[in-house]
N, C-alpha and C positions, 0 to 999 in steps of 0.2 A: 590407563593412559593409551592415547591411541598410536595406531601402530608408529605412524610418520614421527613421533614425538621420540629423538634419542631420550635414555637416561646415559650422563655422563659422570661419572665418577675419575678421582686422582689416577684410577688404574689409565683409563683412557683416554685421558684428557692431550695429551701430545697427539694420541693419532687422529681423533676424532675430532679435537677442535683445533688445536694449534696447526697443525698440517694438513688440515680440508683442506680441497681447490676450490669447493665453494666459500662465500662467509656461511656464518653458522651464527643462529640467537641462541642464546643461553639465556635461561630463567631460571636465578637464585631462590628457590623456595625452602619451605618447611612444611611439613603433616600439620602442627598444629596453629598456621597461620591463615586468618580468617580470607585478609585480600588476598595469600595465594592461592585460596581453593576457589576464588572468585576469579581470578586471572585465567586459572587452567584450562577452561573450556576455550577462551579467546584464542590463548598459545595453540593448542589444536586445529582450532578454525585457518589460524595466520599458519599455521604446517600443513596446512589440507592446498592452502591458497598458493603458497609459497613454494610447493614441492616440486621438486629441478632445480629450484634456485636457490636456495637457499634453507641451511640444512635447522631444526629446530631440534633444541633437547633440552633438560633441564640435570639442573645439580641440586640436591637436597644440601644444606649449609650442615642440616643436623652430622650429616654422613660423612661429609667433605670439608671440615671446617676450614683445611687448607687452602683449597681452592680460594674458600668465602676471603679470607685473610689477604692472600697472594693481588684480590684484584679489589681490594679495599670496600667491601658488601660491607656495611653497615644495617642497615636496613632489607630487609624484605617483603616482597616480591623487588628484584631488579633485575632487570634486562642489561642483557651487554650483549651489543653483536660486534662480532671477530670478522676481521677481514686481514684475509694473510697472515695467520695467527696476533694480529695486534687487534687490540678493540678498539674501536672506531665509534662508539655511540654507548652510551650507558643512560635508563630510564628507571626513574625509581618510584614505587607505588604503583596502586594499580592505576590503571586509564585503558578509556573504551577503545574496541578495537580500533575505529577508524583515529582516533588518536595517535595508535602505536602506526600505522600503516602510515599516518601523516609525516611523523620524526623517522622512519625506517625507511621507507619509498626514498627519498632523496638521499641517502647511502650507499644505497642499493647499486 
């Protein structure tokens, strides 16, 4: 994973997401999910692009099934970006980057 890319786990998930001052993407993946390992590179690209502004990290569901439960993940790969600890945008499936830049930019 590249550096700019949090891992967020239950442990951290108050300081790191919920009380950023930036908004923060969060990508609900799994090891053995085809479209997540086809997202991951994108998520890096949008954290190389994105960095100062907005913080990028992801949560494994396998790990964190709480998390997955608490913000109603059904499916994976899903995006949710947090602003001010509330989510503000949730995207399900994969989609090409300038896709996700298209529904993310106007939130931003």
């Amino acid at each position: 994973m590249a550096d700019n890319v949090h891992t967020f786990t239950s442990a951290n998930w108050q300081t790191e997401v919920l009380s950023a001052s930036e908004p923060v993407l969060v990508d609900f993946w799994a090891p053995w999910c085809g479209p997540c390992r086809m997202l991951a590179p994108v998520i890096e690209e949008l954290a190389r692009e994105y960095e100062g502004r907005v913080k990028v990290g992801k949560v494994n569901v396998d790990e964190n099934q709480d998390l997955a439960m608490q913000f109603g993940v059904m499916s994976i790969p899903t995006l949710i970006l947090f602003k001010g600890g509330q989510p503000v945008e949730r995207l399900v499936g994969f989609m090409p980057k300038n896709e996700l830049k298209k529904r993310l930019d106007p939130v931003l």
